[in-house]
matplotlib code that plots the C-alpha trace (Angstrom):
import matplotlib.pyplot as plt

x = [231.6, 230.1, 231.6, 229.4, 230.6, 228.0, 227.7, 226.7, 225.2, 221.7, 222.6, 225.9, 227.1, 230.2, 232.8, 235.8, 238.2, 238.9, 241.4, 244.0, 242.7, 239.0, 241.1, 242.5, 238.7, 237.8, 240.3, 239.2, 236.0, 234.2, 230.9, 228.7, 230.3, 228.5, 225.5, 223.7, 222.0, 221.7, 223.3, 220.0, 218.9, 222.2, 221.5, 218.1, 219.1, 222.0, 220.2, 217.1, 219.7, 221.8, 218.8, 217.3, 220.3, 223.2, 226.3, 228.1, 224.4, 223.8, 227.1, 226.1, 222.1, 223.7, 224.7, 221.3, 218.2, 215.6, 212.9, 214.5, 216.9, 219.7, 219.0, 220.3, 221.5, 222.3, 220.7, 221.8, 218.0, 219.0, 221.7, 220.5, 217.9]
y = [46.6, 44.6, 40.9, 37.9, 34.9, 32.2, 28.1, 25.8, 23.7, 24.2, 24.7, 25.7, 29.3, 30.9, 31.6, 33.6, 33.7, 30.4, 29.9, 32.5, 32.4, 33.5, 36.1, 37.5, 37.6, 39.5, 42.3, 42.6, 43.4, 40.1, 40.0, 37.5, 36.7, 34.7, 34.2, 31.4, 31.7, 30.2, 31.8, 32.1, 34.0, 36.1, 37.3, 38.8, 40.3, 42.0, 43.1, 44.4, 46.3, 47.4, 49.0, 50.6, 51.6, 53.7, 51.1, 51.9, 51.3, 47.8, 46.8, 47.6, 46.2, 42.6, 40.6, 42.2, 39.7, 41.8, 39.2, 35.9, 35.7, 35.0, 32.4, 33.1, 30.7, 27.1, 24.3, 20.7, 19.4, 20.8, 18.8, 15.3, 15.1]
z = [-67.0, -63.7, -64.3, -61.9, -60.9, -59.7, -59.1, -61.5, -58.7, -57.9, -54.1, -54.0, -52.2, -53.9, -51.5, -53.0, -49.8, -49.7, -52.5, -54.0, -57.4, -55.7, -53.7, -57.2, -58.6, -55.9, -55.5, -59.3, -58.1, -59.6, -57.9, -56.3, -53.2, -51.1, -52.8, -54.0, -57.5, -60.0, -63.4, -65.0, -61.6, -61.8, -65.5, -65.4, -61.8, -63.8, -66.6, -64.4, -62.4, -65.2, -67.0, -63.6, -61.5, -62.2, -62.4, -58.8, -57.4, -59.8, -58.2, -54.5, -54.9, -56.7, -53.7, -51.6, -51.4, -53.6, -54.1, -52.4, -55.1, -52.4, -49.2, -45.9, -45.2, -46.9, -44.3, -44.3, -45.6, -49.0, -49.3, -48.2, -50.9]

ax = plt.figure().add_subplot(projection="3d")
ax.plot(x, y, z, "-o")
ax.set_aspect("equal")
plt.show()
């Protein structure tokens, strides 16, 4: 089973290496590692994965940018809305 983690903010980048307990998701092999969508984004990339890919290549396509899913960077503009 593939298990995602993402941010409930709408621009917030996860970033598991920070803190032990994201350390301990990771060695898990909870995805979504520095990426930035949002869960609703997350879900139908899974499930269009999920029902096109084999699992082990769902797993390595989920943190690609397919279709501008994932930025490349977060700039400071988004923030000081």
């Amino acid at each position: 089973m593939l298990v995602v983690m993402t941010s409930q903010t709408l621009y917030g980048r996860i970033d598991m290496n920070v803190y032990t307990p994201g350390k301990k998701l990771l060695e898990m092999g909870v995805l979504g590692n520095y990426t930035d969508m949002t869960p609703e984004t997350a879900y139908i990339k899974l499930a269009w994965l999920l029902s096109n890919y084999k699992k082990e290549e769902a797993k390595k396509l989920f943190g690609k940018d397919l279709r501008g899913e994932i930025s490349d960077r977060s700039e400071k503009e988004f923030f000081l809305v």
